[in-house]
N, C-alpha and C positions, 0 to 999 in steps of 0.2 A: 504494500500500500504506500502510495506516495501523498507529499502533501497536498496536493491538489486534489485529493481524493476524501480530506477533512471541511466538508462544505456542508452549507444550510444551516438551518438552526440549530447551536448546541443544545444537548438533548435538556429537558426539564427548565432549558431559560427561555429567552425574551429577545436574543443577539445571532447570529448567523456568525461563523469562525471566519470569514475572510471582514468582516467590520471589526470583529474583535482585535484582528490583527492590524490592521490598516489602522485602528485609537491607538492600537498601544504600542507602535512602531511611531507616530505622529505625535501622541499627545501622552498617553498616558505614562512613558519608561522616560521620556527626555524630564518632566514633571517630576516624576518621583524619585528617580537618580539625586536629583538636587535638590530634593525635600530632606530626604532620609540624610544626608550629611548636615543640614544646620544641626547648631547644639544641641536645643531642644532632641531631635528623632536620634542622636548619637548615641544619648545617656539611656543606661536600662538599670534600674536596682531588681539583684535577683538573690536569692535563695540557695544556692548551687549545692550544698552539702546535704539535703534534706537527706534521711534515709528511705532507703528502697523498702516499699511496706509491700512486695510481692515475693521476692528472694533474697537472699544473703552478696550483697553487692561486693566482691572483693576484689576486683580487678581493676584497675584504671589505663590509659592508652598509655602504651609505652613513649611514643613518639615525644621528647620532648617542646616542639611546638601544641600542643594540645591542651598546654595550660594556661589559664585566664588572669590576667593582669588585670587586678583591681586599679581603678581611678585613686589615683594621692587624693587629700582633702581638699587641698587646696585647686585642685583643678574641678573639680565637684561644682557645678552653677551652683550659688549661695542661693535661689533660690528655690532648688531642691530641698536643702537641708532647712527650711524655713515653709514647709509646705502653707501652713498658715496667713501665709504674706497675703498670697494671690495667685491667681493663676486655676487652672485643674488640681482637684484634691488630691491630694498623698496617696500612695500605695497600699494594701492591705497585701503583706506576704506572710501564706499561710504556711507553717512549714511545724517540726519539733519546735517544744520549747529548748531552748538555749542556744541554738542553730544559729549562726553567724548569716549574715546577709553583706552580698555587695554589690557595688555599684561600678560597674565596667562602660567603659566607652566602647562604642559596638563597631564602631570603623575599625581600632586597633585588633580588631579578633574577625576580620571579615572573611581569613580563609576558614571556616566552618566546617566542622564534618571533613577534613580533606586529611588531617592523617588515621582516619580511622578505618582499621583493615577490613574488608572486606568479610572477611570471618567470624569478624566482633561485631557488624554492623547492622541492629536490626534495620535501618532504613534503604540497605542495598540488600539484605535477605531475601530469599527469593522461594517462597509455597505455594505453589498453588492447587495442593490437592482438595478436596472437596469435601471430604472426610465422609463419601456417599450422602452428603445432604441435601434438597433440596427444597424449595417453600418459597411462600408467597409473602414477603414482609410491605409493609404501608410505605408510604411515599416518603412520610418524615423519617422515619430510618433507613430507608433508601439514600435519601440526602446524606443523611450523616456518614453513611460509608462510602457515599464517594469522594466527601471534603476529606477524609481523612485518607482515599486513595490520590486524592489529588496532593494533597499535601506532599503523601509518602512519594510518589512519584516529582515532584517539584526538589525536592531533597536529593532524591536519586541524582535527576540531572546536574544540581548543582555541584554534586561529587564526584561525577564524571567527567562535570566540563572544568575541574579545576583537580586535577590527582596526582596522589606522589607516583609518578612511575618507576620512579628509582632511588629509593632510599637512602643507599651508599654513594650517591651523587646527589642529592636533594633536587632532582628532577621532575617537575612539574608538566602537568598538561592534560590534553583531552582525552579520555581513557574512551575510545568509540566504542569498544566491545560491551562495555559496562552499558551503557546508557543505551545500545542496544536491547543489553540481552533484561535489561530489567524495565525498561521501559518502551522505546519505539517500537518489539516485539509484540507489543500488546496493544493494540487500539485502545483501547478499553480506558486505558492506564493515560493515555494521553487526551482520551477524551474530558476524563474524571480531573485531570489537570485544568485543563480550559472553565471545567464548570466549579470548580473551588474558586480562579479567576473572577468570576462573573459572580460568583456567588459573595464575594467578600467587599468586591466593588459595590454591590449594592448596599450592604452594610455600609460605604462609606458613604454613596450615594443618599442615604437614608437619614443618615446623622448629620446631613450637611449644613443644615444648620446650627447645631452646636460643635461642629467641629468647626466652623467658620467661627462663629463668636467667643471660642475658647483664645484662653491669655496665654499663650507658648513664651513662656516667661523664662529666663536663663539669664537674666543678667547683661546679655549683651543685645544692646537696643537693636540695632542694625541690624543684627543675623536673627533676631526675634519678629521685625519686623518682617524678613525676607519671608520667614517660615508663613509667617500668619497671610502672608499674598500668593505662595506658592501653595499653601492651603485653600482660597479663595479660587484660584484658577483651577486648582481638580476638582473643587465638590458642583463648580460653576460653571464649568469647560461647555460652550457652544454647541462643539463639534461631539462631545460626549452626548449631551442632552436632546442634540441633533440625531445622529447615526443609533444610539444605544440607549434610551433616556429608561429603559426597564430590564439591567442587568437579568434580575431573578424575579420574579413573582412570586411573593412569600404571601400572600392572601392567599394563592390555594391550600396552605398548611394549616394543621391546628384547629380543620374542620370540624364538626360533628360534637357528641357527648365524650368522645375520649382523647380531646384535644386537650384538656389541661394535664391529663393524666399519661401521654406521651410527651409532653413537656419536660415534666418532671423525670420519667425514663431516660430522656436522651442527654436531659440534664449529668444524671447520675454517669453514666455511661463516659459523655466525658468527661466528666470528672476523673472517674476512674485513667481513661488517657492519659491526662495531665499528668498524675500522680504517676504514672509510666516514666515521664522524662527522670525521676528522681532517681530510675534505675539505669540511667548510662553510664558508663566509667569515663570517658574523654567531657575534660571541662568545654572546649570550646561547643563539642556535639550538643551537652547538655545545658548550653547557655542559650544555642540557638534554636535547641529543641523549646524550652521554655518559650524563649519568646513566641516563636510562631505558634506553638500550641495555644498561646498566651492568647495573639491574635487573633484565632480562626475561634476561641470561647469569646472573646467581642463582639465579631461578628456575627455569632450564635442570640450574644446576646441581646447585640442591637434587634436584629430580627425578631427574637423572641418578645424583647416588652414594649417594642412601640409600635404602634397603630393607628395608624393619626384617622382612620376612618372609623375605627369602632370605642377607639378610648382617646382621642383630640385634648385631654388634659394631663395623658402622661406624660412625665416628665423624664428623662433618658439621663442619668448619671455617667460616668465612667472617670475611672483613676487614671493618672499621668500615665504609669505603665502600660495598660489598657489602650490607649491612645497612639502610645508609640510601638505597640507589639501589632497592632493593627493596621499605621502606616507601613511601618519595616514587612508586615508579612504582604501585604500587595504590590512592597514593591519587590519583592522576591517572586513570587507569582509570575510578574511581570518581565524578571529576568527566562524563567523559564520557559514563557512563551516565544521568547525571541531566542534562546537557548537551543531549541526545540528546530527551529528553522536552520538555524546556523550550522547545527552538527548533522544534523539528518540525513543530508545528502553523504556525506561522507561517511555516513556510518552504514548506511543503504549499500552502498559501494563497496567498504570493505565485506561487511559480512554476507555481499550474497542476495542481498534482498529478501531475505529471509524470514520476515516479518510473517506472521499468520497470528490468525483468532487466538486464542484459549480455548482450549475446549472445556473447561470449566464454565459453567452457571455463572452469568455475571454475581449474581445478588444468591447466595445460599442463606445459612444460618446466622444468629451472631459469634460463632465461632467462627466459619470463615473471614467475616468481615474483620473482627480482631487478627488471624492468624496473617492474613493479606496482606492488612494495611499499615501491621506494623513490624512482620518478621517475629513478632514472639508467637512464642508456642506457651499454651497451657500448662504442658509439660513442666515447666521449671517450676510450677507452685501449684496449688490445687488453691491458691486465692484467687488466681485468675480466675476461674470458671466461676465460684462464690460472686466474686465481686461482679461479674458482668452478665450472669446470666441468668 
């Protein structure tokens, strides 16, 4: 399958894949490239040590780039450390009590996920057996397993288009076999990529009003300003609201009498995900996993509480962190759609054209969608199955 062959409307949204590409080759990656470096989307406070509440965590990446460089104090926007000032509320990180927290600048750690072997790696793991299961799951779980194939594929790529190939020369580069064999191999997987895209954009889409009216406050007037007009131009972009103005349609979800009650379900569930990043050993993996995880529970939750047709006086909260795990995860997204174009041919070419279906059931059980979308296996704990099923 070539790329010319990923046309019409992505599945379950509102956009057709050649506009999607045409925004985000035009407007939406040139946007966000220079978003995500002001101050502001740079700083992330996280959690990093929390314990693994699934198995006994005793491994960390051997690689010595793999570890995370906290921010000195002094380079810390003052006010962060002063959430009270102004600006977007403070962070709530949930984690053990005594568990140390910190705050990294996220450009210094931007190669992510690149020295983690393949072997240790659930986000390059590759299952796809079916475990004989099949069934009919609802739309809103539907959804949820593909943000998290999408994600998991988005990762993938970003692993492949930046890898150590050579260890004992610190040799960097495009691994094509990789981002073949776990991702362009599978339509599915690249489908599910476009529609976490579209899906997250709308959450930005959707809050654009308070992401427009928020104080991106850091201390430094000019690069705060920059952010707050380079935020203005995506949530306001013409050419968006022209070509694409209905990412997702999230009014079809959360119909019926067992809409609050699969709310709360899917809630739980990623929840549970979340708590998964606690269990990777490589610090940068597990900083960038947080974040984006972070993100895509944003944009779960912008979706989920606001409704400006059935409830017009909810009000939409969201913490500093929340906001920048949400821009950073779109505009990763965003890389991987152009990511996607870039390697493809080349990788088409080396391997063969070799690309074909799954023959796996897109949509099986919630075990498959867990064992798929994230490379872990049940296998390692029997709280896995507890907690998710």
């Amino acid at each position: 399958m070539n790329l010319r062959e990923y046309t019409g409307i992505v599945e379950d949204c509102c956009c057709d894949y050649e506009t999607v590409d045409s925004l985000n080759g035009d407007v939406l990656h040139p946007l966000l490239q220079e978003l995500v470096t002001t101050p502001f989307f740079r700083y992330f406070k996280v959690k990093l040590w929390c314990d693994c509440l699934f198995w006994p965590d005793d491994g960390m990446c051997r690689l010595r780039d793999c570890s995370v460089c906290e921010c000195p104090e002094n380079e810390f926007p003052e006010p962060f450390k002063n959430p009270l000032r102004r600006g977007l509320p403070s962070d709530d990180l949930v984690c053990q009590e005594g568990k140390p927290q910190a705050t990294v600048d996220r450009t210094l750690d931007s190669k992510a996920f690149r020295g983690w072997m393949v072997v240790d790696n659930p986000w390059t793991n590759d299952d796809e057996t079916d475990n004989n299961s099949s069934g009919e799951v609802c739309q809103e779980k539907k959804v949820l397993y593909k943000l998290i194939s999408g994600l998991h594929s988005s990762i993938s790529i970003h692993i492949a288009a930046d890898y150590l190939l050579d260890e004992s020369t610190n040799l960097w580069g495009e691994n094509l076999e990789l981002i073949h064999d776990r991702v362009l191999r599978y339509p599915d997987r690249v489908r599910n990529m476009y529609f976490t895209f579209l899906f997250v954009l709308r959450a930005v889409t959707k809050a654009a009003d308070y992401l427009e009216q928020a104080e991106y406050d850091t201390g430094n007037h000019l690069e705060d300003l920059k952010a707050q007009s380079l935020m203005h131009q995506l949530v306001n972009n013409p050419k968006l609201q022209a070509a694409c103005p209905l990412p997702f349609d999230e009014a079809k979800l959360w119909q019926g009498q067992s809409g609050p009650e699969l709310k709360q379900q899917i809630q739980k569930q990623f929840k549970n995900i979340s708590a998964l990043m606690d269990c990777v050993g490589c610090e940068k993996c597990r900083l960038w996993g947080k974040l984006q995880v972070l993100g895509l529970g944003t944009a779960l939750k912008i979706l989920f509480s606001v409704n400006g047709q059935n409830y017009p006086d909810q009000i939409l909260h969201l913490q500093r962190n929340e906001v920048i795990a949400l821009v950073n995860l779109l505009n990763r997204l965003s890389e991987s759609v152009k990511l996607v174009h870039k390697m493809r041919p080349s990788a088409e070419n080396i391997m063969g054209r070799l690309i074909s279906e799954p023959t796996a059931p897109q949509i099986g059980t919630w075990r498959r969608i867990w064992e798929s979308s994230t490379g872990l296996w049940s296998r390692k704990s029997p709280l896995i199955h507890e907690l998710l099923f």
